[in-house]
C-alpha positions in Angstrom: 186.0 -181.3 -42.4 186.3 -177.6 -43.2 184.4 -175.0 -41.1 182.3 -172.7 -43.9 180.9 -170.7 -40.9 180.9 -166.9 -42.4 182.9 -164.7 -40.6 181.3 -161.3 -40.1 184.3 -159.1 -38.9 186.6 -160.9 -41.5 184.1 -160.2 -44.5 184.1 -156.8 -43.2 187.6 -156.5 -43.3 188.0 -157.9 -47.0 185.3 -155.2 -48.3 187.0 -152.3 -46.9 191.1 -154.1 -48.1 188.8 -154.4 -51.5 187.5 -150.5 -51.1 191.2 -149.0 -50.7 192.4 -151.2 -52.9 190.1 -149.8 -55.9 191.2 -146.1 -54.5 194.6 -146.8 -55.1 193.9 -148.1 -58.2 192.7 -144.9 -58.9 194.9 -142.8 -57.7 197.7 -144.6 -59.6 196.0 -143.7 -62.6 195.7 -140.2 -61.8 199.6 -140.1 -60.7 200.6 -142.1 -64.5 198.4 -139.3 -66.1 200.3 -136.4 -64.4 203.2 -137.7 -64.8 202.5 -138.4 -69.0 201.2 -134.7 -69.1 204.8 -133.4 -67.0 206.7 -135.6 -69.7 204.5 -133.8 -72.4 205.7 -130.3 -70.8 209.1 -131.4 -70.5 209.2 -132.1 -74.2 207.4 -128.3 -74.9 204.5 -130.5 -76.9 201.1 -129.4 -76.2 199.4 -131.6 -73.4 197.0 -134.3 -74.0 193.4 -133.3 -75.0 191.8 -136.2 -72.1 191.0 -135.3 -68.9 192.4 -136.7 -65.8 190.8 -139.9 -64.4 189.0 -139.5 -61.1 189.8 -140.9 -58.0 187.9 -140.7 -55.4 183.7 -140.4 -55.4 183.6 -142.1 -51.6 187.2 -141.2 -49.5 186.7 -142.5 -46.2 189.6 -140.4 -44.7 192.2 -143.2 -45.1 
């Protein structure tokens, strides 16, 4: 039989693998962005009218 005990330190340790991997999410957005506005230079066409998405509201120094 299977042991459903929870596991504090492990559920710990998935929150914070789930926290940093929203952050990158984030900052891959912000890096696909910036590199569609460079393109958008490179091409001498005026840049896009939306503003960068934002990345980070809680960075915990990682």
């Amino acid at each position: 039989m299977l042991n459903w005990r929870r596991d504090p330190e492990r559920e710990m340790r998935l929150k914070e693998l789930e926290k940093r991997s929203k952050q990158l999410e984030r900052e891959l957005a912000l890096l696909d962005w910036m590199h569609s506005e460079l393109d958008l230079i490179e091409a001498d066409l005026p840049s896009s009218s939306s503003p960068p998405p934002t990345t980070a509201a809680n960075s915990s120094g990682c």
